[in-house]
PyMOL Python script that loads the backbone (N, CA, C, O; Angstrom):
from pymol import cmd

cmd.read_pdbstr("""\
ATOM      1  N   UNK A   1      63.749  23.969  -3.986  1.00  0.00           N
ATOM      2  CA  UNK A   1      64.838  23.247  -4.588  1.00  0.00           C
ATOM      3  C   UNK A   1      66.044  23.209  -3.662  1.00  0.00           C
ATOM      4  O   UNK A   1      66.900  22.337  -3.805  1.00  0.00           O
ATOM      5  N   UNK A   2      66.132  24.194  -2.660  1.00  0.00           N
ATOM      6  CA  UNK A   2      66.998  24.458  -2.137  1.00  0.00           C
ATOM      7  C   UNK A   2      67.394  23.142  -0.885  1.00  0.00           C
ATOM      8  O   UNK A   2      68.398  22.446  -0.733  1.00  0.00           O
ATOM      9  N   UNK A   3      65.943  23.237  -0.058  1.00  0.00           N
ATOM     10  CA  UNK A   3      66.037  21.909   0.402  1.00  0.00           C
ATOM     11  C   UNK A   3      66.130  20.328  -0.061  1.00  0.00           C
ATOM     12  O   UNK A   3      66.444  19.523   0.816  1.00  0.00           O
ATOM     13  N   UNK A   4      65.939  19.965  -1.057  1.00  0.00           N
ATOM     14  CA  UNK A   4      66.632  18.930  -2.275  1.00  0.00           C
ATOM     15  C   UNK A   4      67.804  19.021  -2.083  1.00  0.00           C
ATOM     16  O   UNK A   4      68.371  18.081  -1.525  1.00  0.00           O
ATOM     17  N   UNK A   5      68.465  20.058  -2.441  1.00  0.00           N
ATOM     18  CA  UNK A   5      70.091  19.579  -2.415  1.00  0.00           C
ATOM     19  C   UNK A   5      70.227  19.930  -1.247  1.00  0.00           C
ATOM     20  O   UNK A   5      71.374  19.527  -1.057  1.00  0.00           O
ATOM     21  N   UNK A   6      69.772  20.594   0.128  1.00  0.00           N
ATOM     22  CA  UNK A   6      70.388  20.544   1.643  1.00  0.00           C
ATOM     23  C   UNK A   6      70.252  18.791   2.045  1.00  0.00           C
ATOM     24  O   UNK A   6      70.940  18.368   2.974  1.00  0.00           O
ATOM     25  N   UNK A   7      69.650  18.172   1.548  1.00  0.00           N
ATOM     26  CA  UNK A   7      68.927  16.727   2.013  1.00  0.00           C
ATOM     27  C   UNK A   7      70.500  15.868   1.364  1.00  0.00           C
ATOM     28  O   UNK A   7      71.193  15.211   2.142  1.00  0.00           O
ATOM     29  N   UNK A   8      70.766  15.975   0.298  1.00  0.00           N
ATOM     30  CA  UNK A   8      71.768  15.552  -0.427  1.00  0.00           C
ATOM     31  C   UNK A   8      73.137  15.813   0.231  1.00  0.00           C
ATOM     32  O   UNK A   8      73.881  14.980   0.750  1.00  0.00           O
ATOM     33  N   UNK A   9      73.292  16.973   0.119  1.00  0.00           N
ATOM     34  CA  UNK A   9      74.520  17.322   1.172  1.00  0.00           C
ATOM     35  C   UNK A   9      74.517  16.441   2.208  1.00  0.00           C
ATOM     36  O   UNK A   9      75.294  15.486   2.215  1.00  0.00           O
ATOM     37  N   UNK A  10      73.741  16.641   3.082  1.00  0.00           N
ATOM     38  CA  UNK A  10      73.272  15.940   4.610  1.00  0.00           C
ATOM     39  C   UNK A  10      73.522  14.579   4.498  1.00  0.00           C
ATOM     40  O   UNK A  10      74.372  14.176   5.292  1.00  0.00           O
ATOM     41  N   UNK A  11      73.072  13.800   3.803  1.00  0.00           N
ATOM     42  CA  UNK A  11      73.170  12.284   3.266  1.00  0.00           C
ATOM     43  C   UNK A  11      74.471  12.042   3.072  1.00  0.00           C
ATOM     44  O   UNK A  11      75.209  11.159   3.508  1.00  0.00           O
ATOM     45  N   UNK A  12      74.698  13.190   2.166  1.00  0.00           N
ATOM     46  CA  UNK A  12      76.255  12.634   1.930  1.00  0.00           C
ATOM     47  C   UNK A  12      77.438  12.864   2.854  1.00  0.00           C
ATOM     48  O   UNK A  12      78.073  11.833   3.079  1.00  0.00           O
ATOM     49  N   UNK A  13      77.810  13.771   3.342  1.00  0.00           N
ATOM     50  CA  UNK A  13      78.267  14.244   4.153  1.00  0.00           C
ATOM     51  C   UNK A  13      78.202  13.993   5.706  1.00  0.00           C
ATOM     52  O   UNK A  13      79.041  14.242   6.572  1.00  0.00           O
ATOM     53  N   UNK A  14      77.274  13.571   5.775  1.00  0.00           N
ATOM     54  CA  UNK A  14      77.325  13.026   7.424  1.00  0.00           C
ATOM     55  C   UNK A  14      77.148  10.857   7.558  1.00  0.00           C
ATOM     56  O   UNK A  14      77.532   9.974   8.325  1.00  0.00           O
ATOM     57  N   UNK A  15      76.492  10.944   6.516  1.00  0.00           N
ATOM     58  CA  UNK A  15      76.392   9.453   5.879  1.00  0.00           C
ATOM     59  C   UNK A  15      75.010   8.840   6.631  1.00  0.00           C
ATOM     60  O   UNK A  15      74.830   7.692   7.038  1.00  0.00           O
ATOM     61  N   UNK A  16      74.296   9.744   6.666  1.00  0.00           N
ATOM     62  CA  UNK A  16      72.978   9.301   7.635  1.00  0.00           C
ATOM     63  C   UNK A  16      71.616   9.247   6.716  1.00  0.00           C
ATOM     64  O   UNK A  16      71.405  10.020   5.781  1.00  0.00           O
ATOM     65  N   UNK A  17      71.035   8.563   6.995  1.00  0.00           N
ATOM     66  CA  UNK A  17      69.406   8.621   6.248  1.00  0.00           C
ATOM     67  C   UNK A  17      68.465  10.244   6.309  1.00  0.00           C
ATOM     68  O   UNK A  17      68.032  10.936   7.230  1.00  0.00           O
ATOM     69  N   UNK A  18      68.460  10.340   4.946  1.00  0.00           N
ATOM     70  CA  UNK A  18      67.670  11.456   4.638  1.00  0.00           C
ATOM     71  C   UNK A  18      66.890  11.492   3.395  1.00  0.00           C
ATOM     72  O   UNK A  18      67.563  11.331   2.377  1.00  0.00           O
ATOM     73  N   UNK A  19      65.625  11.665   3.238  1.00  0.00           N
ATOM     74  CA  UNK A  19      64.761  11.915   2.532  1.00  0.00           C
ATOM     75  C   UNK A  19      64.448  13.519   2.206  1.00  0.00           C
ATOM     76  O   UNK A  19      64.847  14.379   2.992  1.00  0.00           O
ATOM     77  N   UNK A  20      63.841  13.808   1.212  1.00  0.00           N
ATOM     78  CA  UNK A  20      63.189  14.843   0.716  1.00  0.00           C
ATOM     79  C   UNK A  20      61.753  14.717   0.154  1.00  0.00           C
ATOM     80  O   UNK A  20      61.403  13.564  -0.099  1.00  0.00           O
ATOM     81  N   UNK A  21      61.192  15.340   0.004  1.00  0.00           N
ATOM     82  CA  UNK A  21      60.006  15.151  -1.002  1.00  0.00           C
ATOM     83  C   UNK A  21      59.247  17.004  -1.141  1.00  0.00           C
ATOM     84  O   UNK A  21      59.379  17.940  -0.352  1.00  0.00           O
ATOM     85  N   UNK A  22      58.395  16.931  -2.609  1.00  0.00           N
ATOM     86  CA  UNK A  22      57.792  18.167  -2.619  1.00  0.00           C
ATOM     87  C   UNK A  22      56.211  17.493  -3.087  1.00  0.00           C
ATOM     88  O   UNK A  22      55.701  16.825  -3.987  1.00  0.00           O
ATOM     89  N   UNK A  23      55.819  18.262  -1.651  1.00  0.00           N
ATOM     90  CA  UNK A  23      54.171  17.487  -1.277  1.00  0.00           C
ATOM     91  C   UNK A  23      53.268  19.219  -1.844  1.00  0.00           C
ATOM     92  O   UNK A  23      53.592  20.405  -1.909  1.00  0.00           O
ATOM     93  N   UNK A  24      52.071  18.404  -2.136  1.00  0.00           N
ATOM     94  CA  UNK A  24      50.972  19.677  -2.354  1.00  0.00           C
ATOM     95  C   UNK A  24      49.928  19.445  -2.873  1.00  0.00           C
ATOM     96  O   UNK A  24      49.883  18.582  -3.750  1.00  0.00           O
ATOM     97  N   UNK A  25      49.355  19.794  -2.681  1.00  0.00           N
ATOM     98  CA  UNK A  25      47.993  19.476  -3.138  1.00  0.00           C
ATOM     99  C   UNK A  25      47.432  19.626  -4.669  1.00  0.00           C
ATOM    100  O   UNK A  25      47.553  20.533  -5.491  1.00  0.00           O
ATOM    101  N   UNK A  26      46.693  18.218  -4.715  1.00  0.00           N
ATOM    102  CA  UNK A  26      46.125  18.613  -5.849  1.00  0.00           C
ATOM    103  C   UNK A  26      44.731  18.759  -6.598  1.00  0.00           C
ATOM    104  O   UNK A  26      44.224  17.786  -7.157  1.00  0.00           O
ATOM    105  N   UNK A  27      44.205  19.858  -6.588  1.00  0.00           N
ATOM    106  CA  UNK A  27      43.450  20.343  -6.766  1.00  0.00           C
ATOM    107  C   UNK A  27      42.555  20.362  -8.111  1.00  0.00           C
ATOM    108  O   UNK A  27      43.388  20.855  -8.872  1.00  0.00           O
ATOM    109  N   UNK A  28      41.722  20.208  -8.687  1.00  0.00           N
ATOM    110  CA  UNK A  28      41.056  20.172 -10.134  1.00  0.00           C
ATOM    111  C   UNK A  28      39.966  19.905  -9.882  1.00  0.00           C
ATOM    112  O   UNK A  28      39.539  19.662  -8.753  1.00  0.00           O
ATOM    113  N   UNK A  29      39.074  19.910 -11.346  1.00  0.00           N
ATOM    114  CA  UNK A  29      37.873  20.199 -11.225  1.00  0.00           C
ATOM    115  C   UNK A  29      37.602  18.640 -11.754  1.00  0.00           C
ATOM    116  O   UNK A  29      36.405  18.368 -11.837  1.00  0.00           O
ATOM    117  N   UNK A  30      38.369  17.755 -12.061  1.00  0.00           N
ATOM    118  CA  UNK A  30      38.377  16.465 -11.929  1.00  0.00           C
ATOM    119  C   UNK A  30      38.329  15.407 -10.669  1.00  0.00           C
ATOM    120  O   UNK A  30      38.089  14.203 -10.578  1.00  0.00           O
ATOM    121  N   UNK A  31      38.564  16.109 -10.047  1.00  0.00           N
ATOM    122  CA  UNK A  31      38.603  15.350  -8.181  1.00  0.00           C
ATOM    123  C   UNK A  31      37.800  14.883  -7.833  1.00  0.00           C
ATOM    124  O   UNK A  31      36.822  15.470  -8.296  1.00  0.00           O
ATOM    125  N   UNK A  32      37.383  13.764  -6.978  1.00  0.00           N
ATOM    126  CA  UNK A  32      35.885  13.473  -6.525  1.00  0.00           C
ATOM    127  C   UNK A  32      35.204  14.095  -5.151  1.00  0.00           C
ATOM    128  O   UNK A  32      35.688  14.342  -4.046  1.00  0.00           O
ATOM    129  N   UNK A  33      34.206  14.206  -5.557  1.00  0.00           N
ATOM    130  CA  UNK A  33      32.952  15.370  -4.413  1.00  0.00           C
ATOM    131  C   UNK A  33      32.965  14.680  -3.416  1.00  0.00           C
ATOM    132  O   UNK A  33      32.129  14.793  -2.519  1.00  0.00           O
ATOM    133  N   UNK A  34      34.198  13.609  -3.410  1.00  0.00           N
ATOM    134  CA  UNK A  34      34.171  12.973  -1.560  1.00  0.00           C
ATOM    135  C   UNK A  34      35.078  13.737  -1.229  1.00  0.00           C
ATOM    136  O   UNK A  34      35.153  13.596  -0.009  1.00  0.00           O
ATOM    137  N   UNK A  35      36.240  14.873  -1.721  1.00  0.00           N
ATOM    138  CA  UNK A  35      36.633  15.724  -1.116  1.00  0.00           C
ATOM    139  C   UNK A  35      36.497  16.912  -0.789  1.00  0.00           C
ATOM    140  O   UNK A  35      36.201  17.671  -1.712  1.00  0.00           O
ATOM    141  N   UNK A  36      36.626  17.404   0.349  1.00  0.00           N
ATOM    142  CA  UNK A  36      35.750  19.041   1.268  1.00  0.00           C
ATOM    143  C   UNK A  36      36.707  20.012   0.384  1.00  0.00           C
ATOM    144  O   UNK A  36      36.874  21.117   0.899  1.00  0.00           O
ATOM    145  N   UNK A  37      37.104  19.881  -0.365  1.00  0.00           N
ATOM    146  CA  UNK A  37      37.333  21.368  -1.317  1.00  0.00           C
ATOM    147  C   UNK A  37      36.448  21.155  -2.400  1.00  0.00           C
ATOM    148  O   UNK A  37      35.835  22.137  -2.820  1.00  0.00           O
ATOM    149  N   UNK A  38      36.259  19.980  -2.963  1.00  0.00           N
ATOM    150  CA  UNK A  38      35.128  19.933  -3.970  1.00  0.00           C
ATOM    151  C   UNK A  38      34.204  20.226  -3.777  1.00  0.00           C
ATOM    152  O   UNK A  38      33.649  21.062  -4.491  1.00  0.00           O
ATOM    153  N   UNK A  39      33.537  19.597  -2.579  1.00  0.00           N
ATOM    154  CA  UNK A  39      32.225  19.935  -2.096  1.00  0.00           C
ATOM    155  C   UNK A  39      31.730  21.244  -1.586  1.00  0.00           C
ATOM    156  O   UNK A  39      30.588  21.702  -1.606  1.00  0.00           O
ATOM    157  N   UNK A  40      33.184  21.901  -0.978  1.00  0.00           N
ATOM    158  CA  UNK A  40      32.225  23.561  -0.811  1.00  0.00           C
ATOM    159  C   UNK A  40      33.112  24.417  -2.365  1.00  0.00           C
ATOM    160  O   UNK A  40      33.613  25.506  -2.085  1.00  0.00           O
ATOM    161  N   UNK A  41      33.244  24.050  -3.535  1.00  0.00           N
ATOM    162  CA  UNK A  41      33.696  25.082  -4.455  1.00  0.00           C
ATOM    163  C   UNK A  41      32.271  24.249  -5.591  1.00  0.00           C
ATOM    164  O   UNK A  41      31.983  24.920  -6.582  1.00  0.00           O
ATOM    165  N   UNK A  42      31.656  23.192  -5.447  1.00  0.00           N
ATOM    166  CA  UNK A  42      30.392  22.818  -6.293  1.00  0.00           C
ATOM    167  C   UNK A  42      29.454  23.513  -5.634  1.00  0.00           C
ATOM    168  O   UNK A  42      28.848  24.397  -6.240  1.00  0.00           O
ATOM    169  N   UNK A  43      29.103  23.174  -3.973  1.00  0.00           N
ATOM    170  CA  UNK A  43      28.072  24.225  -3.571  1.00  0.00           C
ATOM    171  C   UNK A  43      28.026  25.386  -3.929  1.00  0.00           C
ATOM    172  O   UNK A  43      26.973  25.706  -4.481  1.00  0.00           O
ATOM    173  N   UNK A  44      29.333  26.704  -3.742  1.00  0.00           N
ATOM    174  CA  UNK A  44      29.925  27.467  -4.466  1.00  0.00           C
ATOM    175  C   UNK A  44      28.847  27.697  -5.544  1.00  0.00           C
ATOM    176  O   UNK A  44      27.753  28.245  -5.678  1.00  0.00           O
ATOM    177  N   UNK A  45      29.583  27.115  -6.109  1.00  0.00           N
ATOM    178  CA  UNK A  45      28.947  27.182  -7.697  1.00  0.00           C
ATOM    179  C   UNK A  45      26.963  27.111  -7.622  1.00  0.00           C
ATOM    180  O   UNK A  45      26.117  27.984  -7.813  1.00  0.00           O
ATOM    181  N   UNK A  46      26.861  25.683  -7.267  1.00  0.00           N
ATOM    182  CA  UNK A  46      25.497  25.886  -7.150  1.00  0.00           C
ATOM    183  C   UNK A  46      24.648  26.904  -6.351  1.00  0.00           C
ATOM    184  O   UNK A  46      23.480  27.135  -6.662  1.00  0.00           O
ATOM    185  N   UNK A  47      25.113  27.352  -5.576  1.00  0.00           N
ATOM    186  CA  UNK A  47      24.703  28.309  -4.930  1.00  0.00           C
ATOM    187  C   UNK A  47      24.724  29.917  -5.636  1.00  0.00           C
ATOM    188  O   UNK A  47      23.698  30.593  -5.556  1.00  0.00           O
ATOM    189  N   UNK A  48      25.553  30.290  -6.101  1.00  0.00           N
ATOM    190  CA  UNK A  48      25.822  31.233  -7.436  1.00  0.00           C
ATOM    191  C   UNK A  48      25.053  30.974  -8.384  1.00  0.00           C
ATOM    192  O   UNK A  48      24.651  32.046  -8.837  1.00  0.00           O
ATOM    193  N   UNK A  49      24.633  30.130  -8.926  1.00  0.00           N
ATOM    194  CA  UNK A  49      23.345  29.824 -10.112  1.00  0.00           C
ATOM    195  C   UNK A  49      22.145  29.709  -9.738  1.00  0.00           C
ATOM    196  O   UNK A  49      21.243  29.296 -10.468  1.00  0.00           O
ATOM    197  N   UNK A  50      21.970  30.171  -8.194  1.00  0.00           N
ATOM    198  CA  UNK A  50      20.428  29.525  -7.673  1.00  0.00           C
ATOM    199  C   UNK A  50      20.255  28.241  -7.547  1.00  0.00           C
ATOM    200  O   UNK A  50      19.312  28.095  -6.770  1.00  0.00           O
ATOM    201  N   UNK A  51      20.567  27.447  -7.814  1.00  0.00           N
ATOM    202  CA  UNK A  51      19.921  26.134  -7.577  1.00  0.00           C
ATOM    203  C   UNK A  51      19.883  25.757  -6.051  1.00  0.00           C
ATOM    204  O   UNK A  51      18.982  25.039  -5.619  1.00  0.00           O
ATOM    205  N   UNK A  52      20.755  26.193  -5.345  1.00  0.00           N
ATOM    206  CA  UNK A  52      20.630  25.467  -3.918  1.00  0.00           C
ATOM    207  C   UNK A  52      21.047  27.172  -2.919  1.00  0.00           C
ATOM    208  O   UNK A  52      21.624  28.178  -3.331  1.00  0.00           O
ATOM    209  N   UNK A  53      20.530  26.903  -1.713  1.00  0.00           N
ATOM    210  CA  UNK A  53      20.628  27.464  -0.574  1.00  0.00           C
ATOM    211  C   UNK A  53      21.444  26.974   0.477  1.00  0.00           C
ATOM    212  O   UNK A  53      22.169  27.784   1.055  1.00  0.00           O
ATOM    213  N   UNK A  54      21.447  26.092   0.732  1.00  0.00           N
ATOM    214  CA  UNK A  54      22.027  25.008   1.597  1.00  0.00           C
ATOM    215  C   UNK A  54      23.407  24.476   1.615  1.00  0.00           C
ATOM    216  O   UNK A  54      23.879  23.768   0.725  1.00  0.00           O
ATOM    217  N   UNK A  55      23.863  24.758   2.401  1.00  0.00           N
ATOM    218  CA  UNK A  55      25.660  24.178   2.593  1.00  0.00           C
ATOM    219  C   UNK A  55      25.746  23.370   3.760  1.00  0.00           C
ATOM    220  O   UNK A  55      25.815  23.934   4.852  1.00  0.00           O
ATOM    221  N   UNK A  56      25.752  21.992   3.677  1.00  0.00           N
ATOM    222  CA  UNK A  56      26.151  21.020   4.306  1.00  0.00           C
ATOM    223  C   UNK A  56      27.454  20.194   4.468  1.00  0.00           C
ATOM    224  O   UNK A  56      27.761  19.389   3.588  1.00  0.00           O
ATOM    225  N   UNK A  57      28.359  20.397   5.751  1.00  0.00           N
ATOM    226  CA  UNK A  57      29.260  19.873   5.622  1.00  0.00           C
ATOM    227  C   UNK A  57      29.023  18.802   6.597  1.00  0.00           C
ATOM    228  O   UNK A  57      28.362  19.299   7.508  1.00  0.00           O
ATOM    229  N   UNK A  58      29.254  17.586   6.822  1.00  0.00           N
ATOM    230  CA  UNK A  58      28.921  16.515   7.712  1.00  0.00           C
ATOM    231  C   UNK A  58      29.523  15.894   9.350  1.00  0.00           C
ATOM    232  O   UNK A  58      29.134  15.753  10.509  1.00  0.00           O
ATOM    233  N   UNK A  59      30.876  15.636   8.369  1.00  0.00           N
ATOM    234  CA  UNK A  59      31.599  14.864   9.484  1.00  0.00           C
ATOM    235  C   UNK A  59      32.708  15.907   9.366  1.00  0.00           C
ATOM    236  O   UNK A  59      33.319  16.044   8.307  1.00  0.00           O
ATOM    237  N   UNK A  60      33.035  16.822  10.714  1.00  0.00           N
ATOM    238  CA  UNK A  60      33.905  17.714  10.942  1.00  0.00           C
ATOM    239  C   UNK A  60      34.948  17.288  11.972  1.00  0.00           C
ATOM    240  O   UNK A  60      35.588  18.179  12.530  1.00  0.00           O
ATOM    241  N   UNK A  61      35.157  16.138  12.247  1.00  0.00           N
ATOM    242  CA  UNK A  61      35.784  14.908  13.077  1.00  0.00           C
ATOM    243  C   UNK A  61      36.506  14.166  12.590  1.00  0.00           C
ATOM    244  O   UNK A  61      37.412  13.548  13.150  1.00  0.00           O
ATOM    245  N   UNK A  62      36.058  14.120  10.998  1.00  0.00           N
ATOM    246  CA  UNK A  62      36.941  13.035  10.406  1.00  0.00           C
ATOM    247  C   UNK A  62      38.822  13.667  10.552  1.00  0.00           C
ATOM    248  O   UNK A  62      39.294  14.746  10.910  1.00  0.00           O
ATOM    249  N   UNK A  63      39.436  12.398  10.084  1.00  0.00           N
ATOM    250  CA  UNK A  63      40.864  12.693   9.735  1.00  0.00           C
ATOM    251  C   UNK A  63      41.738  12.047   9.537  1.00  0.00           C
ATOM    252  O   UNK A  63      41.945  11.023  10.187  1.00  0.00           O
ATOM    253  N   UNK A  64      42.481  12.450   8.604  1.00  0.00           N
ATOM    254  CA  UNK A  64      43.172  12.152   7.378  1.00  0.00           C
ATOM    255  C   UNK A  64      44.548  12.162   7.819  1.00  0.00           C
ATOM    256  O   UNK A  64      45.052  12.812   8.735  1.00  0.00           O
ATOM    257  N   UNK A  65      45.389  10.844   6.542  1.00  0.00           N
ATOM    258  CA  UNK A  65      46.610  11.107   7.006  1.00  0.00           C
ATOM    259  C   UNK A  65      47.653  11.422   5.997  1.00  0.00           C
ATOM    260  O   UNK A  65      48.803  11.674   6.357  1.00  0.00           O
TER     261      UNK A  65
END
""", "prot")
cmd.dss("prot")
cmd.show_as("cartoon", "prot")
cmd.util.cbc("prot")
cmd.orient("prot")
């Protein structure tokens, strides 16, 4: 919060362009299995119940912006 109002001050006070934002991730068990936290906390799982052995992650190259 603290940086919120340092951004405000700054803006105001010097009269220059400034942004803030509060970024983070979001995480649930609603998300789709095209994302690499889903996919290794379902393996996870399947792997804990027996059903699978196998952990495949693919493209370790990709990237995001």
């Amino acid at each position: 919060m603290t940086g919120f109002y340092l951004t405000i001050n700054y803006r105001e006070a010097y009269n220059m362009h400034a942004s803030s934002g509060i970024l983070f991730n979001h995480e649930s068990p609603r998300r789709g299995f095209e994302f690499v936290t889903r996919k290794i906390t379902s393996t996870i799982s399947r792997m804990k119940a027996g059903q699978t052995n196998v952990f495949v992650i693919r493209n370790l190259e990709s990237k995001s912006d």
